[in-house]
DRENFI-284539 format. One record per residue (C-alpha): residue in one letter; x, y, z; chain. Coordinates in pm, 1 decimal, decimal comma. Layout:
<"A" <X Y Z> "A">
...
***
This chain:
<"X" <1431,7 -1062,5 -91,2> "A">
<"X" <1520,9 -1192,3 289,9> "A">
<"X" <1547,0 -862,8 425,1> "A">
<"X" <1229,2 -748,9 304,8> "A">
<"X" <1045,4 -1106,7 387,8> "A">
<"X" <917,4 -1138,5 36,2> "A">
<"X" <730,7 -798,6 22,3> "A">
<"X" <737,0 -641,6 -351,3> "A">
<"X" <947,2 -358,1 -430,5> "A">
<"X" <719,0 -33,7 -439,0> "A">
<"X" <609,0 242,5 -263,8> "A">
<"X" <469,5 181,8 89,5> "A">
<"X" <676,8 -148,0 133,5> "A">
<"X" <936,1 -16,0 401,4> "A">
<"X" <624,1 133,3 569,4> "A">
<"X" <436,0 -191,1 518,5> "A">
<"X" <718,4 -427,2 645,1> "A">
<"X" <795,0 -203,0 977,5> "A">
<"X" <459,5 -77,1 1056,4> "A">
<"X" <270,2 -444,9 1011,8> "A">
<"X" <539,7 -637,4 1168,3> "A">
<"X" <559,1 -474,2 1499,5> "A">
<"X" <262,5 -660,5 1587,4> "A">
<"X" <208,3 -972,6 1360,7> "A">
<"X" <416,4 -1178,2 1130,3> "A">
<"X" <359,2 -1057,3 733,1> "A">
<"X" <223,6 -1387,6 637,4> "A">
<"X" <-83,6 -1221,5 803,1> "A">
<"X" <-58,0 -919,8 526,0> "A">
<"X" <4,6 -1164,1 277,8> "A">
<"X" <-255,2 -1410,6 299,4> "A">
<"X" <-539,7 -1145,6 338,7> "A">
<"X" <-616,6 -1034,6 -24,4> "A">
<"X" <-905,7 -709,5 33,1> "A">
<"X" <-1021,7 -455,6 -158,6> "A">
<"X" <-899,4 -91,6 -90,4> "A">
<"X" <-1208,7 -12,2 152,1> "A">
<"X" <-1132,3 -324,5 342,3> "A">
<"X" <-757,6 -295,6 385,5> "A">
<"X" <-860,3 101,0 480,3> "A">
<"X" <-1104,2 -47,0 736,3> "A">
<"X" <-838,1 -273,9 865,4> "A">
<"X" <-615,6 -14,5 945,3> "A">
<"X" <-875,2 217,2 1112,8> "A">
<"X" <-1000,0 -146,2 1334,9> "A">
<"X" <-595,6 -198,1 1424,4> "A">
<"X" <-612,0 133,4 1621,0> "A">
<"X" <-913,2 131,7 1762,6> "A">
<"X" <-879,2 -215,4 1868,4> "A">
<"X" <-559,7 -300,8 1851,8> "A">
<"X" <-332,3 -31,2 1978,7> "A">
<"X" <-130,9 52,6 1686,0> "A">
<"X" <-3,4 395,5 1641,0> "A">
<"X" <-198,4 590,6 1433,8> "A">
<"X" <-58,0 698,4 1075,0> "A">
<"X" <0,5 1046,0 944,3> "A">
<"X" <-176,1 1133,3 625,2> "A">
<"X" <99,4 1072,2 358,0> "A">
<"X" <219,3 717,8 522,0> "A">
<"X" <-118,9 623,8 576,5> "A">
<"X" <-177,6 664,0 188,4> "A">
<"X" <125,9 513,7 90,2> "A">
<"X" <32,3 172,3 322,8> "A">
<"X" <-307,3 112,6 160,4> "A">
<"X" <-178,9 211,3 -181,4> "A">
<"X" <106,7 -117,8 -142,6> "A">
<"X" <-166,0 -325,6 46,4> "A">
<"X" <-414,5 -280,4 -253,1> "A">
<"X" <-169,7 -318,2 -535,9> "A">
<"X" <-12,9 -622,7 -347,1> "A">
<"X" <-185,6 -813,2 -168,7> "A">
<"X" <-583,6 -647,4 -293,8> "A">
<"X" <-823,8 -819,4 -506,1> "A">
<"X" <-972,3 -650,9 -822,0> "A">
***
């Protein structure tokens, strides 16, 4: 799907696609394939570090629950 560059319909994907691409492309997303601890420490490194807004609790949730189930590894 173009308008969703490729991102899997589910939960957490319109949160995925606007809250990742503000700052990188999604090929970045896509290409990384962590576990659920790594994807949370990602996010937690991307504000600290990187100046991204951070997430309320429910959003937050609903981010790493796509990034595991999507792009995780077992």
């Amino acid at each position: 799907d173009d308008e969703w560059q490729g991102l899997p319909e589910g939960p957490g994907r319109e949160e995925v696609f606007y809250v990742c691409q503000a700052c990188h492309s999604l090929a970045i997303v896509k290409q990384q394939g962590l576990d659920r601890a790594s994807w949370d420490e990602v996010l937690k490194w991307m504000v600290a570090e990187q100046e991204m807004e951070p997430m309320e609790a429910e959003p937050r949730k609903l981010v790493l629950d796509y990034l595991t189930k999507h792009y995780g590894r077992e």
